[in-house]
N, C-alpha and C positions, 0 to 999 in steps of 0.2 A: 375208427373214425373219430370217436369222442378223442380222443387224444391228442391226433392229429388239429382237432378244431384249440385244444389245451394249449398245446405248443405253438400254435396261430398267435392264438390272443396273447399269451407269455411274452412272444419276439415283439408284438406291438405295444405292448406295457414296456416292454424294455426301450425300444427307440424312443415312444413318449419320452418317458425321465430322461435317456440320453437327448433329447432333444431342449426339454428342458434347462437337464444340465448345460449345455454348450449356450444355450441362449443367456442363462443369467451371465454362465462366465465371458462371453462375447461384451453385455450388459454392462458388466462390473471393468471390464479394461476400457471399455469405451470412456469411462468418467472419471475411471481412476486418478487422475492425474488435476483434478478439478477441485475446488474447496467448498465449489457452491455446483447445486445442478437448477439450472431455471425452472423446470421441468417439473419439479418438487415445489415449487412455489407459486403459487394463483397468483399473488401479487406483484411478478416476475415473468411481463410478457417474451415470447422468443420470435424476434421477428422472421418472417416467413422466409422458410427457406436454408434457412441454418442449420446445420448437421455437427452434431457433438465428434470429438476428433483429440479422446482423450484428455490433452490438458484445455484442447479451444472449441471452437465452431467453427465451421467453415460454409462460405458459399461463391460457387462458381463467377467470377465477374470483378468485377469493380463496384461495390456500393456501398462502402462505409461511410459517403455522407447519409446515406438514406437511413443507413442503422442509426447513425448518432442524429438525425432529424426524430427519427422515429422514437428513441429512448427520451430524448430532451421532451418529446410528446406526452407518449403513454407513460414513463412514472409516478410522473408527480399525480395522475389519476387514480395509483393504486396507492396513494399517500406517502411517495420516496419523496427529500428535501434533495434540493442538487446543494452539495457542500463545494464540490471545485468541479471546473474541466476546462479544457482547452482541444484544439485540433489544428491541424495544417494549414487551418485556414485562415488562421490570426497572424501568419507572418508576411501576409499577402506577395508567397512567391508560389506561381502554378507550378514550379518544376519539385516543388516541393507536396505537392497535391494527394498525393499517396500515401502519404505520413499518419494518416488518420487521427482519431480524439483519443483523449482518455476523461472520465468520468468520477468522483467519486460522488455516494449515493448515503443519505441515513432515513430511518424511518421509526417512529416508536414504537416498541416492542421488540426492533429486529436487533439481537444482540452482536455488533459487531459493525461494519462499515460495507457496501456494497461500491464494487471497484468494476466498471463496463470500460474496455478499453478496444480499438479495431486498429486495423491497418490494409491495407492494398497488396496483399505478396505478389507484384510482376512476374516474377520468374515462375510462378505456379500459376498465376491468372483467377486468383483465388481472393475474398475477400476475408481474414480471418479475425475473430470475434471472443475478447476472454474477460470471465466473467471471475471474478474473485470476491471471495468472504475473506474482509481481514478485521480485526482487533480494533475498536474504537478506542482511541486516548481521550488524553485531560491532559490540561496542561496548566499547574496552578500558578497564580502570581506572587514569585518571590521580593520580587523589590517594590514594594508600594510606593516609595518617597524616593526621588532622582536626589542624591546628593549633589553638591556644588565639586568634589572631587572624588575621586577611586583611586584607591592602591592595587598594578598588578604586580604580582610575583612570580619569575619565570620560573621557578624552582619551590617549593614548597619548604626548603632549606633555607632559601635568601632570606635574612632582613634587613636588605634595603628592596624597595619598590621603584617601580617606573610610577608618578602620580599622572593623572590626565583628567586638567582642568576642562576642558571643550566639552559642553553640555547637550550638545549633539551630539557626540563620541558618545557620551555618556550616557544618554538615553537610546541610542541603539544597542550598544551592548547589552543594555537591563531588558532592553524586546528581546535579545537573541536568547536572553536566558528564561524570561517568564515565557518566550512560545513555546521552550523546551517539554518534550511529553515528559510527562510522570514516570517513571520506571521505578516496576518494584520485584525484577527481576534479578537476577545475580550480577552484578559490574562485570563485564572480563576486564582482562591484565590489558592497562596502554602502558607503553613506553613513558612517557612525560605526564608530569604533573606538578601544575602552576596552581595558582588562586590571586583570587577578585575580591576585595576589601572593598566595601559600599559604607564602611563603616556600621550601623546597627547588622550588615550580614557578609560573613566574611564566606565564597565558595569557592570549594576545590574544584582545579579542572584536570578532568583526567583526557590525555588523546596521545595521539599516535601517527603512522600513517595509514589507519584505517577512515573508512569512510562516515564514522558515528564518533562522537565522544560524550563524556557523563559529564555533571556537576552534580557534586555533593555538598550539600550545608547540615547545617540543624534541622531544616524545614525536608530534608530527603532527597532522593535523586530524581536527576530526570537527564536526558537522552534526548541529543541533538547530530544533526548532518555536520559534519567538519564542512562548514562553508567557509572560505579562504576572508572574505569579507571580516569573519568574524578574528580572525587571526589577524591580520592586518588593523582592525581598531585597537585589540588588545596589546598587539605587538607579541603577542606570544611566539614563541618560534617553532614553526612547523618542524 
């Protein structure tokens, strides 16, 4: 009989841990695909209703204004700064209504950037909710004094330049490049590479047809979005 009760209790110590087991591991896929869990964070309300779904949240319905009413709300109470956002609602077309917000968030002490972004998925009837930890930049200012002219050069070979007198030209290309983040990261390989004579700062521009490109001076790199804008003041040739 003693034995019988041995082997009772053995088989229920065993399902415990396998039950256990299965929960963490259930647990662990559930979030796996996530950079941030709200959940883990007191100063990271989850609005009601939302169920984790690996890389997002989700909740039955339509109500990603009430999410993004609700975050615009309670962050700034656990001491989040709103840095950007926007939502569907800013291009005032309702067929567009679905489109939902995206968010970015900072706070002192939290290292990195807090990214809240939602949408309406119709075709599931579902509203879904993703939360992302990413990298805070910097972005330092390379050109402090607008020159009266710039030299570019489409080739880092040429010496002859394209000069461009217009002092508006001028002063948006020196935003395009001082908004540039900081990167102290490895360059990859682009295809082309020009440079921008400011006279006291001469920078390489490295790009391609990918969607980022670098400049490099004396002062370091930094990492910008290939915005066509910026190719079209430069004349640089995409």
């Amino acid at each position: 009989m003693k034995k019988i009760h041995w082997l009772i209790l053995v088989g229920v110590l065993v399902l415990i841990v396998m039950g256990l087991f299965l929960y963490q591991k259930a647990t662990d896929d559930t979030y796996k695909g996530m950079t941030i869990i709200p959940e883990d964070h007191e100063d990271i309300p989850l609005f009601e209703g939302l169920e984790p779904r690996e890389h997002n949240y989700v909740i039955g319905g339509d109500h990603w204004t009430e999410i993004y009413d609700f975050y615009l709300k309670e962050l700034p109470k656990h001491g989040w700064n709103l840095e950007f956002e926007g939502s569907a609602l800013d291009d005032g077309e309702p067929d567009n209504d679905w489109g939902g917000f995206h968010s970015g968030w900072r706070k002192n002490g939290f290292d990195g950037e807090l990214y809240i972004s939602s949408y309406y998925n119709q075709h599931e009837d579902q509203t879904e909710v993703k939360f992302d930890k990413t990298p805070r930049y910097s972005s330092t200012t390379w050109i402090q004094n607008i020159p009266e002219s710039i030299c570019v050069y489409q080739s880092l070979k040429d010496e002859a330049c394209t000069k461009i007198n217009d002092p508006t030209k001028i002063q948006q290309i020196a935003a395009f490049i001082n908004d540039g983040i900081d990167w102290e990261e490895e360059v990859p390989h682009r295809e082309n590479s020009g440079a921008i004579d400011f006279g006291d700062i001469k920078i390489t521009v490295l790009y391609g047809n990918e969607i980022d490109l670098y400049f490099q001076s004396e002062k370091g790199t930094k990492m910008m979005k290939a915005d066509p804008d910026f190719f079209e003041l430069t004349n640089l040739s995409q």
